[in-house]
N, C-alpha and C positions, 0 to 999 in steps of 0.2 A: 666215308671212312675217316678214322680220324687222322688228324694231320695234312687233311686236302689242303689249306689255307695256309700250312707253312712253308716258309723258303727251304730251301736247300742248305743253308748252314744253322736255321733254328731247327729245321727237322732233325740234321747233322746230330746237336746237343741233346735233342731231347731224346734221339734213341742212342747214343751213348748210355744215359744214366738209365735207361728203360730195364726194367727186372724181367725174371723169366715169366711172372704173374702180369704182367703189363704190355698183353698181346696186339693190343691195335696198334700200338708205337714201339714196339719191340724193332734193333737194325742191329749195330755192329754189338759185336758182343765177342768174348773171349772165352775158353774152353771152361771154365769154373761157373760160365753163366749157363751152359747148355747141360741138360738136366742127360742121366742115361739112359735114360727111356729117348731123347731125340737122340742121342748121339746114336744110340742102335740103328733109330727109323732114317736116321738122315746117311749112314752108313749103308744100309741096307736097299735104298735108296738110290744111291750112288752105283751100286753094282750091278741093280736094275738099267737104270740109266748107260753102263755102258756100254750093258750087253744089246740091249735096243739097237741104240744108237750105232754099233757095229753091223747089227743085222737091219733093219729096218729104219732105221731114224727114230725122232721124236721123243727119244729119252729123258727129253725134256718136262716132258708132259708126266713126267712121274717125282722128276725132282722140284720142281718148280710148287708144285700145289703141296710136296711136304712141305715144304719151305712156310709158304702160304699158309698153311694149316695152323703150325708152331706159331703164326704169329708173326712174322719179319713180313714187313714192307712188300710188295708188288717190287720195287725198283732195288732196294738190296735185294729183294730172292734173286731177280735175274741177273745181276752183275754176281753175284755170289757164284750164281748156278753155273753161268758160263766161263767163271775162272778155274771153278776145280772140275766141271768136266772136259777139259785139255790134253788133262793126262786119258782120260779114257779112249781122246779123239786120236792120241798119239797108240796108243796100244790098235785100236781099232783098225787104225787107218796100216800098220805094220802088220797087220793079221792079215788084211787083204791084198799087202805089195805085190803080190804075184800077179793079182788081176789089172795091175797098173802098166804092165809090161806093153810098150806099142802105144800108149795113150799119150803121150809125151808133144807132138806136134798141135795137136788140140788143149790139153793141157795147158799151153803157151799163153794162148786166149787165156781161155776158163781161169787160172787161177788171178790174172790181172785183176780181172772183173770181181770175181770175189772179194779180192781186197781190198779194190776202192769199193765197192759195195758198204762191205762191212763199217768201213770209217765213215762211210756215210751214217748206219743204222746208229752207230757207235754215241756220231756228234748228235743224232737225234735224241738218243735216249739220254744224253746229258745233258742238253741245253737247253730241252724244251719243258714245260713246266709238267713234274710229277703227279699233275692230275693229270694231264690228257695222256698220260701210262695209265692211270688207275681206270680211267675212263676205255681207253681201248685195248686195253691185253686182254678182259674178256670176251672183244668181239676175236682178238688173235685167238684165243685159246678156244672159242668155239669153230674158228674155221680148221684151227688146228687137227681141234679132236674130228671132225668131217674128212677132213683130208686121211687119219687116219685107218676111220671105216672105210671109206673107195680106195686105200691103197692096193687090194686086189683087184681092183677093176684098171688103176693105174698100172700096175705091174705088167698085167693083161693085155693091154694099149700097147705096152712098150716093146712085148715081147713082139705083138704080133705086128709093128711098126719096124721091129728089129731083121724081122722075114723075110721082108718082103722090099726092101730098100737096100740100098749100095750105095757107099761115098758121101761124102760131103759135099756138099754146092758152095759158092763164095755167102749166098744167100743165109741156106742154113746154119751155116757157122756165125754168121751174123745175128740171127736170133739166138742163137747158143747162148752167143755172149751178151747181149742183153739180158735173157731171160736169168742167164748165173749171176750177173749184178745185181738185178731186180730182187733175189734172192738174198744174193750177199747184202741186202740193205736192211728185209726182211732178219734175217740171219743176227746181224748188228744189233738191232734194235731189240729182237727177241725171237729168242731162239727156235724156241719147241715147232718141230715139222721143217725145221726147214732141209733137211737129209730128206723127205716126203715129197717137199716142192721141186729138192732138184733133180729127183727121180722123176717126177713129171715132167719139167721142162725138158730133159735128157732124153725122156722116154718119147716124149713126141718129135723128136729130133734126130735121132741117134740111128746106126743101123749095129747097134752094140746090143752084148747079151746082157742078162740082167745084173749078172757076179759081176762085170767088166764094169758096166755101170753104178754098179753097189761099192768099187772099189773107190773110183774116183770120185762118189758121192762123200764117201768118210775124208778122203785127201781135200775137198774142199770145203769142208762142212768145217774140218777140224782150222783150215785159215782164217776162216773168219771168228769162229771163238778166240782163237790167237790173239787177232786184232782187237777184237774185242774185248777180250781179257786184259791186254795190253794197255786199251784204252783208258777204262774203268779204272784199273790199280794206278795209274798216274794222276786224272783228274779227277778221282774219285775213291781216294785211299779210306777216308777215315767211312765212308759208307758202306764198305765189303761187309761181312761177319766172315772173316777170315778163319771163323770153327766151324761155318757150315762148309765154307769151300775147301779148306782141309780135309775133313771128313769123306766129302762127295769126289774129291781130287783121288782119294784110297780109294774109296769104291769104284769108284769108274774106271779105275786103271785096270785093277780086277773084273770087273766086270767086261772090258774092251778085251781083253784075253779069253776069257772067257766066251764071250759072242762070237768074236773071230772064227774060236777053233769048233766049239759044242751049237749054236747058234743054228745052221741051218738042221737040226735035230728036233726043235723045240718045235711046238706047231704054233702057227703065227694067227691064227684065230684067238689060242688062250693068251700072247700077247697082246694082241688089237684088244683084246677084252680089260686087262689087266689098265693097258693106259685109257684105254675110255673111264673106268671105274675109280682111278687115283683124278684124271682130269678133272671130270663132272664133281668130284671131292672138293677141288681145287678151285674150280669154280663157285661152285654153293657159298666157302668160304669166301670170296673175291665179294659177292654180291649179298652177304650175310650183312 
């Protein structure tokens, strides 16, 4: 891919001056450089993204591979992608506050671990060199999109895990919070599935129903983007495209309103379908 062999401040330069025709090195970029045919897809995009990610996770997996597609970087799409879908994690995660009610003594845990998690994924994805991202976000993004076909067999696990068990052990709460770290790192580093994983971890853990679980999945989904987002815009201002995360910051807020209330209405096969079909997109291009 081009640009494997540059640093971080000469890749910095050369996707500054990068045009919208100059897709392998295409990065930050300003609303006059994005054409309206993206601004639509990457809008439209976005409220995909945060309808998913309200209801199921992996919202990711649709914003990311536009990104991809257009041209921007592996490493700007995902700092891009998880600063403007925050606003959608913030609508999402407010759709679901009801289910949050009671979750609050485990919460305690969970959300710690998140957060160091995330700074972990965070310092990863800054400091280690932008090929071993270019190199392994397509092994992320194919366990990604895997996770998202078994997510009804995970749902399945969780419900009937949730049946049949009572309380929490010193034990289980112990792997909780591992497992929600192990995420939050996950999470950091890149995003797409990780509302998926922690539905797994939870689901084999938990004796919660699935909405309970689905609520506190968006409350910690959306801390680590936070972190993350927070990360990126400090140590890493001039590499955002601040018009893709604008863009996807609209949509996803819309979109998080959206999933919250209409969300369990949609059938979740024609979703699962939808992000496999933008993913495997996403990919192609990754390995194009």
């Amino acid at each position: 891919m081009a640009g494997d062999a540059v640093g971080w401040n000469a890749q910095s330069r050369i996707a500054t001056v990068a045009r919208p025709g100059c897709r392998a090195v295409r990065g930050p970029c300003n609303v006059a450089s994005v054409t309206p045919l993206e601004v639509i897809a990457i809008l439209v995009a976005g409220v995909g993204a945060g309808a998913i990610n309200a209801i199921v996770g992996s919202g990711t997996l649709i914003t990311f591979p536009t990104l991809v597609a257009f041209g921007f970087p592996p490493v700007t799409a995902t700092m891009s992608n998880a600063i403007g879908l925050v606003a959608g994690g913030v609508s999402g995660t407010w759709g679901y506050r009801r289910e949050l009610a009671g979750q609050g003594p485990r919460l305690r845990w969970q959300i710690p671990a998140s957060l160091c998690g995330a700074v972990l994924g965070s310092w990863l994805l800054l400091h280690l060199p932008e090929t071993v991202f270019e190199l392994v976000v397509p092994v992320l993004l194919i366990l990604a999109l895997i996770l998202v076909v078994l997510q009804p067999k995970i749902q399945a696990w969780a419900k009937q895990r949730g049946s049949h068990e009572a309380g929490l052990s010193t034990t289980r709460l112990t792997l909780l919070t591992v497992g929600t770290f192990a995420v939050g790192v996950y999470g950091g580093y890149f995003t797409a599935a990780q509302g998926i994983l922690l539905m797994g971890v939870m689901g084999a853990i938990l004796p919660e129903s699935l909405q309970r679980m689905n609520g506190a999945k968006n409350l910690l989904s959306l801390i680590v983007n936070v972190v993350a987002a927070t990360a990126y815009t400090l140590v890493a201002f001039d590499r955002i495209s601040w018009a893709a995360a604008g863009l996807i910051a609209v949509g996803s807020l819309i979109g998080g309103v959206l999933g919250s209330r209409y969300g369990r209405r949609l059938s979740p096969t024609a979703l699962r379908g939808t992000i496999v079909v933008v993913g495997l997109v996403g990919l192609f291009r990754l390995l194009a």
